[in-house]
C-alpha positions as CSV (number, residue, x, y, z in Angstrom):
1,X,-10.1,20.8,-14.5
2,X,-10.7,24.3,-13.0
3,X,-14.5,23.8,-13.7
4,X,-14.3,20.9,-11.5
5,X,-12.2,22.1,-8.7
6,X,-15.4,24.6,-8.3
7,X,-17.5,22.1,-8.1
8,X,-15.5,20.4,-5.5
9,X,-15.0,23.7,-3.5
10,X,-18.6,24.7,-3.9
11,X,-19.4,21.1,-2.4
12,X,-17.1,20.9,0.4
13,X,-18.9,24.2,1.6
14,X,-21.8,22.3,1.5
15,X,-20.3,18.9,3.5
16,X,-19.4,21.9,6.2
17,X,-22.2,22.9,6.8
18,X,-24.4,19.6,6.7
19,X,-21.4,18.3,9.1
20,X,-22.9,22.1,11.4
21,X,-26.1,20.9,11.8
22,X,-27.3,19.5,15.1
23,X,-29.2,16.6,13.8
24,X,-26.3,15.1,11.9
25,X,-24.3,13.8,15.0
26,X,-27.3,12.3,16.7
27,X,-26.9,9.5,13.3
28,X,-23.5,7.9,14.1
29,X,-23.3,6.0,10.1
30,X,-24.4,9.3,8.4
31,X,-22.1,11.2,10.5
32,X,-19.0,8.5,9.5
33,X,-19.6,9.0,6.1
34,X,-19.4,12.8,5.6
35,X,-16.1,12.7,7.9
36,X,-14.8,10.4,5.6
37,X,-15.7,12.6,2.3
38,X,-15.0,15.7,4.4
39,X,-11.2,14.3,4.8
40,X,-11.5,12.8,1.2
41,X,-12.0,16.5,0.0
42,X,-9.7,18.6,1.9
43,X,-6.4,18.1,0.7
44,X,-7.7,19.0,-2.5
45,X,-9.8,22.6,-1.5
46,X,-6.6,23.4,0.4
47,X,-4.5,23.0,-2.7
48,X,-7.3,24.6,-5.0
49,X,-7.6,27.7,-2.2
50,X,-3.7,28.0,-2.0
51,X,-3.6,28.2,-6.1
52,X,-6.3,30.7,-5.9
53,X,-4.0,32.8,-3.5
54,X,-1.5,32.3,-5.9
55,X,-3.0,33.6,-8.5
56,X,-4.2,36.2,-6.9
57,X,-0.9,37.5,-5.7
58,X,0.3,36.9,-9.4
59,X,-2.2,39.6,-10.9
60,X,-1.4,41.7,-7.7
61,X,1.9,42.0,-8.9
62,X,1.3,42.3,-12.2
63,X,-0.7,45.6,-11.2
64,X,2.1,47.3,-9.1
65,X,4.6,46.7,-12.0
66,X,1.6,48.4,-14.3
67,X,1.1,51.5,-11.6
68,X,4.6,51.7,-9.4
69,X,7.3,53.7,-10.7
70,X,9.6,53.6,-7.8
71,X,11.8,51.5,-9.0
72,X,12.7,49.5,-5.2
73,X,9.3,48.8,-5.6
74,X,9.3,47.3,-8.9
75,X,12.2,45.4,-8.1
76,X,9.8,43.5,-5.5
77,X,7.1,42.8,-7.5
78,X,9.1,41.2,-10.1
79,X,11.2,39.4,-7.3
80,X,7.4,38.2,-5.9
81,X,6.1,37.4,-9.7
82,X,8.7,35.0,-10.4
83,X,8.7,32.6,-7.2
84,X,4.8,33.0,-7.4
85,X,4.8,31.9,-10.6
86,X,7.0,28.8,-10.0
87,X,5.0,28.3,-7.3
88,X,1.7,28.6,-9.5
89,X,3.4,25.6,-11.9
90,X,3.8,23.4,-8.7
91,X,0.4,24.0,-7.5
92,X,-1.2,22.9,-10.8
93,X,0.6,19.7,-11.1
94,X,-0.3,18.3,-7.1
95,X,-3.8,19.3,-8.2
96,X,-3.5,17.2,-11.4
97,X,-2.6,14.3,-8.8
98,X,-5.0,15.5,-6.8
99,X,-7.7,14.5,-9.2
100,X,-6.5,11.2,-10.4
101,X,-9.0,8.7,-10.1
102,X,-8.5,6.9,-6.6
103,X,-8.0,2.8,-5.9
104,X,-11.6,2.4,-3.7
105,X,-9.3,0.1,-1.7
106,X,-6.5,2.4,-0.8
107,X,-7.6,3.2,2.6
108,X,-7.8,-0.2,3.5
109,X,-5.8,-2.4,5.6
110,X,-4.0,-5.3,4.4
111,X,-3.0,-8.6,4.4
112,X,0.8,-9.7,3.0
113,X,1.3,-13.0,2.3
114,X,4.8,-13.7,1.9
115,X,6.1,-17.2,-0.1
116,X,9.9,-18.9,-0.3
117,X,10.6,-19.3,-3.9
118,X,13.9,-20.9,-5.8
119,X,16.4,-21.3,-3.5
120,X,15.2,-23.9,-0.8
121,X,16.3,-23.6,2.8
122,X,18.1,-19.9,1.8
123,X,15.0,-18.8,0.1
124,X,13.2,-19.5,3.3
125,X,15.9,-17.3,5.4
126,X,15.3,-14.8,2.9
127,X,11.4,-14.9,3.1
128,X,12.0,-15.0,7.2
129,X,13.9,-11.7,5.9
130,X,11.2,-9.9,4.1
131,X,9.0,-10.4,6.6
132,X,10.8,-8.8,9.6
133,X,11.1,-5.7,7.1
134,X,7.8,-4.9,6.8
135,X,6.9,-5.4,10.4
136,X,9.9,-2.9,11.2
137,X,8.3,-0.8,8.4
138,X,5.2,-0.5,9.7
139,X,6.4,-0.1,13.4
140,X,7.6,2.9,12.0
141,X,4.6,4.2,10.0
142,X,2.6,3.5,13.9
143,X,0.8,0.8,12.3
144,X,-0.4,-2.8,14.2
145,X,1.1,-6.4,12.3
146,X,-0.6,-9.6,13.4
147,X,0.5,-13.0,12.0
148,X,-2.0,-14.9,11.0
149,X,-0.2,-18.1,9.6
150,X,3.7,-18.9,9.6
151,X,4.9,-22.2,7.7
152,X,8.5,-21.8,10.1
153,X,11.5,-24.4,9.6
154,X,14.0,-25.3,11.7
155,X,17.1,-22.8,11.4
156,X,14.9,-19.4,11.7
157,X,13.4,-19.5,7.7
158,X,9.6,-19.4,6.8
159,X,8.2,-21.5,4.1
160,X,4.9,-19.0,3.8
161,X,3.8,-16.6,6.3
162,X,0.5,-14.8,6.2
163,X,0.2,-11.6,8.4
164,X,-2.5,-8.3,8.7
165,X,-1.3,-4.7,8.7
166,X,-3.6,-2.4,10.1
167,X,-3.5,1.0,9.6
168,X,-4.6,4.4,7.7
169,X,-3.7,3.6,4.2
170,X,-1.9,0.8,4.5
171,X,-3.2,-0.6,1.0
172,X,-2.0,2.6,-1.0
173,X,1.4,2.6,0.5
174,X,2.0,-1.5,0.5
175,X,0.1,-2.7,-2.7
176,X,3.9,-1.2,-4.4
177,X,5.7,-4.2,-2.7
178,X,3.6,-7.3,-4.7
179,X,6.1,-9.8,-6.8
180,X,9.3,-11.5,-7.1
181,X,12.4,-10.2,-4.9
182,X,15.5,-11.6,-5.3
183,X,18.0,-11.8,-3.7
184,X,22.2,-12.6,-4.4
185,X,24.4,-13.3,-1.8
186,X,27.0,-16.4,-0.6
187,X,24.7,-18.9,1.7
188,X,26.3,-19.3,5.1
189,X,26.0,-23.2,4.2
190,X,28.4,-22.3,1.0
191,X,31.9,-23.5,1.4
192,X,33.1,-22.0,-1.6
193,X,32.0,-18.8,-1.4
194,X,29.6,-19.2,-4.6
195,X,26.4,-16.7,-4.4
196,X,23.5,-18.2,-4.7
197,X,20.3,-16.6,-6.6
198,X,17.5,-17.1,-4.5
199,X,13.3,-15.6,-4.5
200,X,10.4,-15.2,-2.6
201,X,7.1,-13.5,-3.5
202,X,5.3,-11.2,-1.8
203,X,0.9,-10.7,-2.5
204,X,-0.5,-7.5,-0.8
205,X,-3.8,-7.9,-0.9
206,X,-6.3,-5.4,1.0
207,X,-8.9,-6.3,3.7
208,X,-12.1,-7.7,2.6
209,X,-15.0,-7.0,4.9
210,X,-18.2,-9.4,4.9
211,X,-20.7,-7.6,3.1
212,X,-17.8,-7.4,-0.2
213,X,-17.5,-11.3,0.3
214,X,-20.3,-14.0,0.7
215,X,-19.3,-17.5,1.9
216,X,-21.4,-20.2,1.6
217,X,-21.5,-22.9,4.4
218,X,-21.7,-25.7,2.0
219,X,-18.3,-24.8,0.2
220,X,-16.5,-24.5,2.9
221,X,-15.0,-27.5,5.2
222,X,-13.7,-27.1,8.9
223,X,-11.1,-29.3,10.5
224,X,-10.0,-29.0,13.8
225,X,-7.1,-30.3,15.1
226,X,-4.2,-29.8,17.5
227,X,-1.5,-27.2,16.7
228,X,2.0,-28.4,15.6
229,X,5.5,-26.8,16.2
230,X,7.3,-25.9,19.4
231,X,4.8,-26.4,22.5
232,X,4.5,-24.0,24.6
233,X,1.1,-21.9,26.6
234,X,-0.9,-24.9,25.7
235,X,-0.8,-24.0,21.9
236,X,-0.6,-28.1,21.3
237,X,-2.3,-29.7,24.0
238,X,-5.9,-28.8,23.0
239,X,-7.5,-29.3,19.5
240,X,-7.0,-25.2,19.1
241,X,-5.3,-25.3,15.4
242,X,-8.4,-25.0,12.3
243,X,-8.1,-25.8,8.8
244,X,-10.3,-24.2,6.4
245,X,-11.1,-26.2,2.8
246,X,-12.5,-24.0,0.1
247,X,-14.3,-26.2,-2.5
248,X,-14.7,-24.1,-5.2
249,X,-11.1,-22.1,-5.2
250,X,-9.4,-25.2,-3.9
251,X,-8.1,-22.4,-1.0
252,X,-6.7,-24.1,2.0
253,X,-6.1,-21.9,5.3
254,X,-4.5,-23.4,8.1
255,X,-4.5,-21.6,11.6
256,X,-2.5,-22.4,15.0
257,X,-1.3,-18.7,16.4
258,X,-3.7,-18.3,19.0
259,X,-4.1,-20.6,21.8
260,X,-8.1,-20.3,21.2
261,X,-10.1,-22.5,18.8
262,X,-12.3,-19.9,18.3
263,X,-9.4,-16.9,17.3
264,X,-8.1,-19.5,15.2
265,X,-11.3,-19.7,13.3
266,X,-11.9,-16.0,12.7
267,X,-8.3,-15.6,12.0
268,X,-8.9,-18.3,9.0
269,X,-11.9,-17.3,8.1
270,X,-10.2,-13.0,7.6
271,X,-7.4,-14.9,5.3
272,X,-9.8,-16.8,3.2
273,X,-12.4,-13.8,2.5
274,X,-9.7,-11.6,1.7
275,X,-7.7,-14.4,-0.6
276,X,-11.4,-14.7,-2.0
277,X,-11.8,-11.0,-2.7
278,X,-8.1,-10.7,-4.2
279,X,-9.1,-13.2,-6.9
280,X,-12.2,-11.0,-7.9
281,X,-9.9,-8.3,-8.0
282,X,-7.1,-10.2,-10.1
283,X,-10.1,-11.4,-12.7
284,X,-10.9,-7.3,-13.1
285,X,-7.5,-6.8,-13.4
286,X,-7.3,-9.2,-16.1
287,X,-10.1,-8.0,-17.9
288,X,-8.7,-4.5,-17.8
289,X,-4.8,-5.6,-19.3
290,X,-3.9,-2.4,-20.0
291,X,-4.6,-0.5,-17.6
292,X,-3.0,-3.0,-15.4
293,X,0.5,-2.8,-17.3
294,X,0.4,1.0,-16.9
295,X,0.4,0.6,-13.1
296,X,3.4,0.4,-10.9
297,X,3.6,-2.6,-9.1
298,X,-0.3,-3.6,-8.8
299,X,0.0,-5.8,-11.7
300,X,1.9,-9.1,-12.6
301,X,2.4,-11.0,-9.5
302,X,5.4,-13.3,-11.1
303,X,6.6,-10.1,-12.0
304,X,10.5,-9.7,-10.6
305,X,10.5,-6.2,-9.4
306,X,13.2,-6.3,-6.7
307,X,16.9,-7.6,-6.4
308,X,18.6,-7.1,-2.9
309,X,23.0,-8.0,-3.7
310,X,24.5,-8.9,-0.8
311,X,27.9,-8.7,-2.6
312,X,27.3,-4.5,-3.6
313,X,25.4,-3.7,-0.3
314,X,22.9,-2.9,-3.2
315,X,18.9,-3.1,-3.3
316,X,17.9,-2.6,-7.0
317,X,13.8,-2.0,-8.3
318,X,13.4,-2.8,-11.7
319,X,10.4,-1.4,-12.7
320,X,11.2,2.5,-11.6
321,X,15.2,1.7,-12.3
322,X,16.5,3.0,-8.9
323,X,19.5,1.5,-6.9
324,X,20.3,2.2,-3.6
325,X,23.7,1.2,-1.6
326,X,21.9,1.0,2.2
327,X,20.4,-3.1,2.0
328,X,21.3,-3.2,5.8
329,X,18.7,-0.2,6.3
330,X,16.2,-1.4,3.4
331,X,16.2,-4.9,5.3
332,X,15.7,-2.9,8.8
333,X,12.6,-1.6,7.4
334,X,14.5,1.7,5.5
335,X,12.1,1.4,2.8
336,X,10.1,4.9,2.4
337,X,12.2,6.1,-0.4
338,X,11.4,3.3,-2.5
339,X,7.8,3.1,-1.8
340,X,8.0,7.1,-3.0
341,X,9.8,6.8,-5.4
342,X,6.5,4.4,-6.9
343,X,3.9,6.2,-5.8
344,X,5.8,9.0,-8.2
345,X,6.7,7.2,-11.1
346,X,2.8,5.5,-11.3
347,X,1.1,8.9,-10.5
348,X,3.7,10.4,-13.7
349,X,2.6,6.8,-15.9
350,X,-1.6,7.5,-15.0
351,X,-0.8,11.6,-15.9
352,X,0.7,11.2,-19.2
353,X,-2.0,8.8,-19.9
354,X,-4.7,10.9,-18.9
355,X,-3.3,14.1,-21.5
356,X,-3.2,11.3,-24.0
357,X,-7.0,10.7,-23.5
358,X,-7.2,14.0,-24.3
């Protein structure tokens, strides 16, 4: 590991001073790229330069206990030499993580596509649900959320909606939240006070740009026609609403947020080449089973990983077992903790994999 943090240290110098010279800025996609593997690099030379320090100090105070005889003196250096070499422990492991081979899409943004499940009209409130938490979410995190197709119904529920997140990292941070949640509460249409069991599921997917996806004008069909839903700035007085037919996936995208035919359109055709790109990635995914079931939460779509009890005030993830009493603050977009909490428990999973390999 140390023989390849030296390498990495040893090339960052190099980045730096590529990055120095004059000629560099004048090419704007050269440029881009070694600011990206500049910022790729630096967390891990100022990790690798701080456990060098550490080290350092370590056999600095291993000297002075060798040499000192005062005894104040001593005292100090053993004092130092035990937090440093706590300290030294810590260091190693964030390196470790550090290191671990990094999901190429991570840094992408994303698309969420959010379905009602069992449950009918309160599976739809409960989707409507979901959906509001992750916009609050990433209104927190500073991050943009444009809807790019909402299946509404009548009393405030959503069949399906479709929306983007934009922002740095979003697909590291969101791709945790794909599969089943439940939730278990009394319906407000309940007379009896039974509580009803109901689903929705929830597909992160990241971006796809063009050059990762190639659509073929003869596969696809475009139907224009006039938006439907509440009225309202025009949305269904003019043939604005598109609906894109994908013959060979049997993917159907239907578009009507934007007054424009023409927004519409790209809006459609950002859902289908990322829906397209997903299923390349679910078909490598496939291929590689295990390493799929050693992830957290990037894996089985059908896969129940959430329960939110109304009842208990409780919001329950299966796969890391953690239960937290604050639903009202989960559902307000509260969901950090969680979010860390499997970011830590698939970064332990890939570790103790990796020390197996060797």
């Amino acid at each position: 590991m140390f023989d390849k943090l030296e390498d990495l240290l040893h090339h960052y110098e190099e980045l730096m001073n590529t990055l120095s010279e004059p000629d560099v800025a004048n090419d704007p996609n050269r440029f881009r790229k070694l600011m990206k593997e500049q910022s790729d690099l630096q967390p891990i030379v100022d990790a690798y330069k701080e456990y060098k320090a550490c080290k350092q100090t370590i056999e600095d105070s291993l000297a002075i206990l060798d040499e000192e005889s005062d005894e104040e003196m001593r005292e100090l250096a053993k004092e130092e030499l035990n937090e440093e070499k706590s300290r030294l422990g810590e260091l190693e492991q964030k390196l470790k993580i550090l290191l671990l081979p990094k999901d190429p899409n991570d840094d992408k943004n994303v698309i969420v596509e959010i379905r009602a499940g069992a449950g009918g009209e309160e599976a739809a409130l409960f989707a409507a649900e979901i959906y509001r938490m992750y916009v609050h979410y990433a209104e927190r995190r500073g991050w943009k959320v444009e809807t790019l197709e909402a299946d509404e119904t009548g009393i405030g529920g959503m069949k399906s909606v479709n929306f983007m997140v934009t922002g740095a990292g979003a697909y590291s941070v969101l791709k945790y939240e794909s599969g089943v949640h439940r939730v278990q509460r009394v319906p407000e249409t309940e007379s009896q006070g039974r509580i009803q069991t109901s689903t929705c599921s929830v597909a992160v997917m990241p971006e796809a740009e063009d050059v990762e996806v190639h659509i073929d004008d003869k596969d696809i069909r475009i139907d224009v026609m006039r938006a439907s839903g509440n009225g309202g700035q025009c949305v269904n007085t003019t043939d604005s609403a598109v609906r894109l037919t994908h013959y060979p996936t049997g993917i159907v995208i239907y578009s009507q947020t934007e007054k424009s035919q023409i927004q519409n359109k790209e809006k459609a055709f950002a859902l289908l080449r990322t829906k397209l790109y997903d299923l390349e990635l679910q078909k490598k995914q496939d291929a590689e089973s295990e390493e799929r079931r050693s992830q957290i939460g990037t894996g089985d779509r059908s896969e129940k990983i959430r329960t939110y009890n109304f009842p208990q005030g409780r919001v329950t993830d299966h796969r890391i077992n953690l239960t937290l009493y604050k639903l009202d603050k989960i559902l307000d977009g509260d969901i950090q903790e969680i979010i860390d909490a499997c970011i830590a428990a698939d970064q332990a999973k890939k570790l103790a994999k990796m020390q197996d390999e060797n």
